[in-house]
VOGU-3710 file (C-alpha; in Angstrom, 3 decimals, decimal comma):
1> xxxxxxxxxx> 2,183/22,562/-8,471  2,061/19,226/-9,126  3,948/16,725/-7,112  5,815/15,386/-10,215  6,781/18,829/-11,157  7,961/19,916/-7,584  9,836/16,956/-7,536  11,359/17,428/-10,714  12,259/20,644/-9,539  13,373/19,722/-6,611
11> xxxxxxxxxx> 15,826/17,058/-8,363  17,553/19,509/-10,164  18,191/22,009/-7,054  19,314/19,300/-4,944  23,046/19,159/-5,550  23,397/16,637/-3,224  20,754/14,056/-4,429  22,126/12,178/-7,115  20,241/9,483/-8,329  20,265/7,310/-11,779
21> xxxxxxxxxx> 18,080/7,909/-14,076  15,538/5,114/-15,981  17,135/4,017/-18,646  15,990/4,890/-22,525  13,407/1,803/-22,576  11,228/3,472/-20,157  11,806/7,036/-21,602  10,039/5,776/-24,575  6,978/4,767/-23,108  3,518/5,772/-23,304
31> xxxxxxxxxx> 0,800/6,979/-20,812  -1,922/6,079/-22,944  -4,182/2,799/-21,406  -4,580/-0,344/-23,453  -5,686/-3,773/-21,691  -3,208/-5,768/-19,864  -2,032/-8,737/-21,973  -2,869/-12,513/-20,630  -0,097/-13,708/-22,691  2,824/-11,942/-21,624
41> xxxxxxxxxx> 6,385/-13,573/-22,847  8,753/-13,715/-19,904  12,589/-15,027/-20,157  12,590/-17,033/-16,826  16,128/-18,119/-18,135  17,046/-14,429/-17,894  20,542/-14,113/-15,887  20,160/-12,406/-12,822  23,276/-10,004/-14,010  21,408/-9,250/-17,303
51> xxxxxxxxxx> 20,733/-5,904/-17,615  16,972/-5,520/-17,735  15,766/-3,388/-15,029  15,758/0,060/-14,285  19,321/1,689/-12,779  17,219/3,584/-10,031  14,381/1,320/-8,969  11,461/3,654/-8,136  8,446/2,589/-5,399  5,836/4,339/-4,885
61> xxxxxxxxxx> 4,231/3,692/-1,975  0,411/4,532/-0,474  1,626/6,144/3,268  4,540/7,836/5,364  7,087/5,211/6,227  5,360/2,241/8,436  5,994/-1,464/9,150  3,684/-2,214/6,677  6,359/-1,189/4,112  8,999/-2,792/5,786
71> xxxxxxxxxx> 9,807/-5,359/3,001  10,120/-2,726/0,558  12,466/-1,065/2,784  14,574/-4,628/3,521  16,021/-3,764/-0,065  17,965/-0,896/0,792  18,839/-1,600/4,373  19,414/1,017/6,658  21,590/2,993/4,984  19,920/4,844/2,644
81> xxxxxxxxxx> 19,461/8,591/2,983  15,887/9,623/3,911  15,320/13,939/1,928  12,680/15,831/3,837  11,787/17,994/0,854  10,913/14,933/-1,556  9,679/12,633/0,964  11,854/9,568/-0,555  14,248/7,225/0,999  17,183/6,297/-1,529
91> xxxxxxxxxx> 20,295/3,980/-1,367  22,317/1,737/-3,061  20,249/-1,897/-3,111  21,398/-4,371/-0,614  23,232/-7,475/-2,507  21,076/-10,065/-1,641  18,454/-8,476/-3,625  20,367/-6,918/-6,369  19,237/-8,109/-9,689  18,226/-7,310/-13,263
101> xxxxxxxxxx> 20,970/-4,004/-13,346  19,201/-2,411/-10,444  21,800/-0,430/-9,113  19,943/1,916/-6,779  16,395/2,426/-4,998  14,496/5,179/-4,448  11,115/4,606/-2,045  8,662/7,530/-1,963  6,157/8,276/0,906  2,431/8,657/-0,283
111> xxxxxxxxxx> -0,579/9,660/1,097  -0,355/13,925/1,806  2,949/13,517/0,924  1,464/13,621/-2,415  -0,679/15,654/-2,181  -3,299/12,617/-1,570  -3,767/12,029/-4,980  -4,172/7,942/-6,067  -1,170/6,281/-6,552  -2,126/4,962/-9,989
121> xxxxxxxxxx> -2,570/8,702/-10,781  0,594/9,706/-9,630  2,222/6,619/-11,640  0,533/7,835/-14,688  1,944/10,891/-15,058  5,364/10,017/-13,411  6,915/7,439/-15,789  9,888/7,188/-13,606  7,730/5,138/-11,204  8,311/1,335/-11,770
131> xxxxxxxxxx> 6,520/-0,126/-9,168  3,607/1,501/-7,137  1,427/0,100/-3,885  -2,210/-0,461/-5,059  -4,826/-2,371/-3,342  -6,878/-4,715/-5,472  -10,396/-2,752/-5,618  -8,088/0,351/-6,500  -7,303/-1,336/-9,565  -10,693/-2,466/-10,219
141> xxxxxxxxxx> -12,122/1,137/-9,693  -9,744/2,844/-11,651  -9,827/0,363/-14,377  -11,839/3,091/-16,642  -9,375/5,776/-16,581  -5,871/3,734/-15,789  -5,481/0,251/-15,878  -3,060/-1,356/-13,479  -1,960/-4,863/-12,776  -0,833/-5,955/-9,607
151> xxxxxxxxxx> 2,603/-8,486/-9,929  2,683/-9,245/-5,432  1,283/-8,870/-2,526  3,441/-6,889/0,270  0,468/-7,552/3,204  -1,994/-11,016/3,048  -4,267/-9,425/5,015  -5,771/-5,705/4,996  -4,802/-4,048/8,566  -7,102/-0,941/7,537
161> xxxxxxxxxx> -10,030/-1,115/10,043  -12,509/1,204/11,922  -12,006/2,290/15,146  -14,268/3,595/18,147  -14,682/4,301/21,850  -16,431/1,499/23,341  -17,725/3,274/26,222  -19,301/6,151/23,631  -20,194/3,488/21,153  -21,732/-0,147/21,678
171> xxxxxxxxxx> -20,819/-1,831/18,334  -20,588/-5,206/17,536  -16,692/-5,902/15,646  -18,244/-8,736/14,163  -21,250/-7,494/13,034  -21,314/-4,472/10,211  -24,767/-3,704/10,481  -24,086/-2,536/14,066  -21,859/0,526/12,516  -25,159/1,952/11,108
181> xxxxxxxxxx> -27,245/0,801/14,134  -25,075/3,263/16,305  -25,500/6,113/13,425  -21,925/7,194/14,597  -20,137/9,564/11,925  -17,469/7,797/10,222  -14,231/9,367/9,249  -12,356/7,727/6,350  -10,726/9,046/3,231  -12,162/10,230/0,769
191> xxxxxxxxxx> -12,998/7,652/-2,478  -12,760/4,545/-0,029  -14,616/1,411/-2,125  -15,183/-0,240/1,469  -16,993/2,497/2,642  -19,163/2,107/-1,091  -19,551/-1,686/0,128  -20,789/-0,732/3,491  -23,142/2,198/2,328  -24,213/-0,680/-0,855
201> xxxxxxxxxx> -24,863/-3,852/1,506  -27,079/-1,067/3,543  -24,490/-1,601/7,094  -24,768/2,119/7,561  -26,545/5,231/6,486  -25,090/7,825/3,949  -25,444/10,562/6,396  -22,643/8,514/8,068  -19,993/9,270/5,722  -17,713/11,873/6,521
211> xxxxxxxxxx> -14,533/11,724/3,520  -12,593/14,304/5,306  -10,533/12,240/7,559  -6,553/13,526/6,649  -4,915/10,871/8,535  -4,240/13,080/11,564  -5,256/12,670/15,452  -6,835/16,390/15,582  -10,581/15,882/15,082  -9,887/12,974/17,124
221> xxxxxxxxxx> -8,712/14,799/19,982  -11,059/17,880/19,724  -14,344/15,373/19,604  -13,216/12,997/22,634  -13,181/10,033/20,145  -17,362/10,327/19,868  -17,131/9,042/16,013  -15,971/6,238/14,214  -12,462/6,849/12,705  -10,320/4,709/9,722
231> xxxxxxxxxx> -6,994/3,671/10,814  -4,685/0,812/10,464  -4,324/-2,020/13,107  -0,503/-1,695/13,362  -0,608/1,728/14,458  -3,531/3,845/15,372  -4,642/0,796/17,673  -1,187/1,148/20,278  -0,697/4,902/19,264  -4,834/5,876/21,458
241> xxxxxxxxxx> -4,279/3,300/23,471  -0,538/4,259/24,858  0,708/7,850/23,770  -1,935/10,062/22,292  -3,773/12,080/24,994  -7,218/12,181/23,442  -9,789/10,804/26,827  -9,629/12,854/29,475  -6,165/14,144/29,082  -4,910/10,503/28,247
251> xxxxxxxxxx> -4,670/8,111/26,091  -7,420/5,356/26,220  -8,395/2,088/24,720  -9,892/1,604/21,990  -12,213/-1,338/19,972  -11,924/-1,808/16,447  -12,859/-4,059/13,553  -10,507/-4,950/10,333  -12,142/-4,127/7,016  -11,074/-7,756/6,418
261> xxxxxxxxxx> -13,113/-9,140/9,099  -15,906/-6,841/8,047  -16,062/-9,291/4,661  -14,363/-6,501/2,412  -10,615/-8,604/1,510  -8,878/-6,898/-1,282  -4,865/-7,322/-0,769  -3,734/-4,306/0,073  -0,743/-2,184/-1,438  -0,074/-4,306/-3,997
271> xxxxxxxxxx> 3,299/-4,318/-6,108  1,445/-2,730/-9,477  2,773/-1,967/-12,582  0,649/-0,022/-15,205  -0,373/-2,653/-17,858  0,617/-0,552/-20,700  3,658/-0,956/-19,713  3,392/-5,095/-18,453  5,063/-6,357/-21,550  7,655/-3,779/-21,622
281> xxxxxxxxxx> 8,861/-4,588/-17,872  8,300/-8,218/-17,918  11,987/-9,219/-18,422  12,298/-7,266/-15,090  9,621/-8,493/-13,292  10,392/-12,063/-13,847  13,929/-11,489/-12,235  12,617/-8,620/-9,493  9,331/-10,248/-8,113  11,182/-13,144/-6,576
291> xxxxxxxxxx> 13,335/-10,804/-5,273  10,413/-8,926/-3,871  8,889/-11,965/-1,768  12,723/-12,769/-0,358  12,656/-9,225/1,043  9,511/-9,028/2,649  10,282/-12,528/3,964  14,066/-11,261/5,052  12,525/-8,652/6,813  9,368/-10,737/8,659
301> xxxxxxxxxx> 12,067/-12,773/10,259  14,324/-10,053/11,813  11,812/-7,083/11,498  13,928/-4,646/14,332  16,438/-3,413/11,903  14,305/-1,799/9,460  11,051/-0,841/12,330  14,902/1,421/13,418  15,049/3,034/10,547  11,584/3,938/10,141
311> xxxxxxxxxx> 11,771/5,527/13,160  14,646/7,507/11,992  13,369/8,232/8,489  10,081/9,259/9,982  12,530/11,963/12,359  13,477/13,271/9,281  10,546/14,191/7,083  9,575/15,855/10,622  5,649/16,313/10,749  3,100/14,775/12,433
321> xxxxxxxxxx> 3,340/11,260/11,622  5,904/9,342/13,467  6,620/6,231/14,629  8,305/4,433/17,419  10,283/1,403/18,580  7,303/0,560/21,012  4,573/1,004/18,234  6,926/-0,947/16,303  6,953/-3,711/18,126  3,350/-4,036/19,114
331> xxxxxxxxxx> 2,623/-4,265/15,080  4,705/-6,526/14,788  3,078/-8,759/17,157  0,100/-7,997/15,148  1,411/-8,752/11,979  1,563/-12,688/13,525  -1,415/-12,842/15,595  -3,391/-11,467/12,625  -1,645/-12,797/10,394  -1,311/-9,755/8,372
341> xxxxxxxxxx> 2,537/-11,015/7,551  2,364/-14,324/6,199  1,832/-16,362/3,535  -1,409/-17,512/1,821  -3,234/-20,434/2,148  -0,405/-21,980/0,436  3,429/-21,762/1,373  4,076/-18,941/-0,495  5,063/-15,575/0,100  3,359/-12,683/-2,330
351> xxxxxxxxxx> 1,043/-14,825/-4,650  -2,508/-13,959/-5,499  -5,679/-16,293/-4,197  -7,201/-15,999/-7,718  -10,657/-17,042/-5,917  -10,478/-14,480/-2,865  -9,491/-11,697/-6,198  -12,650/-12,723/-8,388  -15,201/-12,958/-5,444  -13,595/-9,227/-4,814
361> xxxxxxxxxx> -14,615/-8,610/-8,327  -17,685/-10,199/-8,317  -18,938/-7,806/-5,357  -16,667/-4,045/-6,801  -18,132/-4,398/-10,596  -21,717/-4,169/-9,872  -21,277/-1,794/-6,771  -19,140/0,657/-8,981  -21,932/0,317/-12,071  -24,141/1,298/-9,394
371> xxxxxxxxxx> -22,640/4,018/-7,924  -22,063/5,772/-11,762  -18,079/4,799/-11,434  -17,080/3,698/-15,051  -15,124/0,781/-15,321  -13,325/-1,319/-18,299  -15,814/-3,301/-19,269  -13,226/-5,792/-21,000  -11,827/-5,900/-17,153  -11,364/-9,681/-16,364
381> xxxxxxxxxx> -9,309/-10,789/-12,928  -6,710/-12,229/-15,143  -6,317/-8,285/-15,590  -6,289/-7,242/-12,151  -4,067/-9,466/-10,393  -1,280/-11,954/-12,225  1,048/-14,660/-10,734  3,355/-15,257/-13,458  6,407/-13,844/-11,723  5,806/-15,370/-8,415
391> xxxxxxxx> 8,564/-18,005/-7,367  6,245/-20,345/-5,592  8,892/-21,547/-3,701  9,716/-18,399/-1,497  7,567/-18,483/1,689  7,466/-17,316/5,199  8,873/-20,825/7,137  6,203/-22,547/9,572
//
């Protein structure tokens, strides 16, 4: 079945997982697509008390429960209730964020825990779903089927990258074309647009590809690390290096280079609404966003408490992703040395670099044509990415 349907299912088995529903507003919407308006109306006078949110906030995220997340997290605290069956971590939201009649959040896990279907496809069918983690070429791929609009940033920089063996494999981190010049296999998900941009800039050779990486440590670990694997920086990186026996009967270092550094920069897991529905949550958005950037900066500043209860939410769903305090903590280092966490080239928190978005663009539309993806045609950045509900005055201090 279905994820939507299991869940639904699910819902109404679960005696003990009671959660408010959407309210009428958002009952009454549509799934079909229509282009994102540029000239949204938004009441930035709204009151803060002013009912015009969802009762149940609903997040879908891309991933089982990581740092990365952690701001989305900040707005429940740690004592929401983490269900094994659903993947989802619900709770009343915390008071400093609790705006707009929000009354309750509910954060689903993504990746298999759907089934590994898109996020935006997931949203589409799922009307419940408010808010969902997108990155920007997502959006931009997807724009011929679903259009999307992403309302903040969560990350500033990508910490997706490639990862290898450096005694099996002599590749340059700073140089692309040196993945192809070791004509390693590289493991990745499947439908990844950077691997597209590698394959399209000629970096590496289609024979190359492998799309049937599942986000597990198995092939890994049967192969002796002799490929080139997709992971993220704040995890995979300390996970070979310090607990998973893969070399020899040991764990063993690894070298690595960010899709960011690579010169592929969309933001990643965007907050993204569907832009049929931009107008209609608008009134929201301009009360929520701001909201949204004084979580994730809330949470940069004291990180601990919520890394603990990704730990224990990750006990929970009980399978083989899992995280712990020490991985924790070594992301977190990360997150400042990489600046993965932080603001833009400006002092905010969460706003778009409308520049770093359209050179994105500028590269994804002609790659895509190429490839035989259709795209909306009438697509323009203004479409893919908007700032209007950012409060520019929320940012990470120093």
């Amino acid at each position: 079945m279905k994820r939507s349907t299991r869940r639904i299912i699910a819902l109404a088995a679960a005696a003990g997982l009671a959660i408010t529903a959407c309210g009428s507003d958002n009952d009454a919407t549509t799934t079909e697509d229509t282009t994102a308006s540029e000239e949204v109306t938004v009441d930035t006078a709204a009151a803060t008390d002013e009912v015009v949110c969802p009762a149940n906030l609903v997040i879908q995220t891309d991933w089982w429960p990581e740092i990365e997340h952690g701001g989305t997290y900040q707005l429940i605290g740690a004592g929401g209730v983490a269900d094994p069956k659903l993947f989802t971590y619900s709770g009343p939201i915390a008071d400093a964020y609790k705006v707009g009649g929000i009354e309750t959040v509910e954060i689903r896990a993504g990746g298999d825990a759907i089934e590994f279907q898109p996020v935006l496809s997931v949203m589409k069918t799922d009307q419940d779903i408010t808010l969902g983690y997108v990155n920007t070429d997502d959006i931009i791929q997807s724009s011929g089927t679903v259009r999307a609009t992403g309302v903040a940033t969560t990350l500033e920089i990508n910490p997706q990258f490639l990862m290898w063996d450096p005694e099996q494999l002599k590749i340059d981190p700073k140089d692309p074309a040196s993945l192809g010049a070791s004509g390693a296999r590289i493991s990745h998900f499947s439908g990844t647009t950077y691997m597209d941009w590698l394959l399209g800039k000629g970096f590496i050779k289609k024979d190359q590809s492998d799309p049937n990486y599942g986000g597990s440590p198995d092939k890994w670990i049967a192969d002796g690390g002799n490929f080139i694997q997709q992971g993220f920086v704040t995890n995979e990186a300390y996970k070979y290096e310090n607990e998973i026996n893969w070399k020899d009967g040991a764990p063993a270092p690894i070298d690595y280079a960010l899709i960011h550094d690579l010169g592929w920069q969309p933001y990643p897991a965007m907050y993204s609404v569907l832009s049929d529905r931009l107008e209609e949550l608008s009134p929201c958005l301009a009360v929520l966003v701001p909201k949204l950037q004084q979580a994730w900066v809330d949470y940069l500043a004291d990180p601990t408490p919520i890394g603990n209860a990704l730990v224990e939410i990750t006990k929970t769903y009980n399978n083989y992703w899992s995280i712990t305090p020490e991985l924790n903590a070594a992301g977190f280092e990360l997150f400042k040395s990489l600046g993965i966490g932080g603001n833009g080239p400006d002092s905010t928190y969460g706003n778009f670099d409308v520049d770093r978005v359209q050179k994105l663009y500028d590269e994804a539309m002609p790659l895509l044509a190429d490839l035989g993806v259709k795209t909306d045609a009438t697509l323009t950045v203004d479409g893919v990415v908007t700032n209007k509900f950012i409060d520019t005055s929320i940012g990470v201090a120093g």
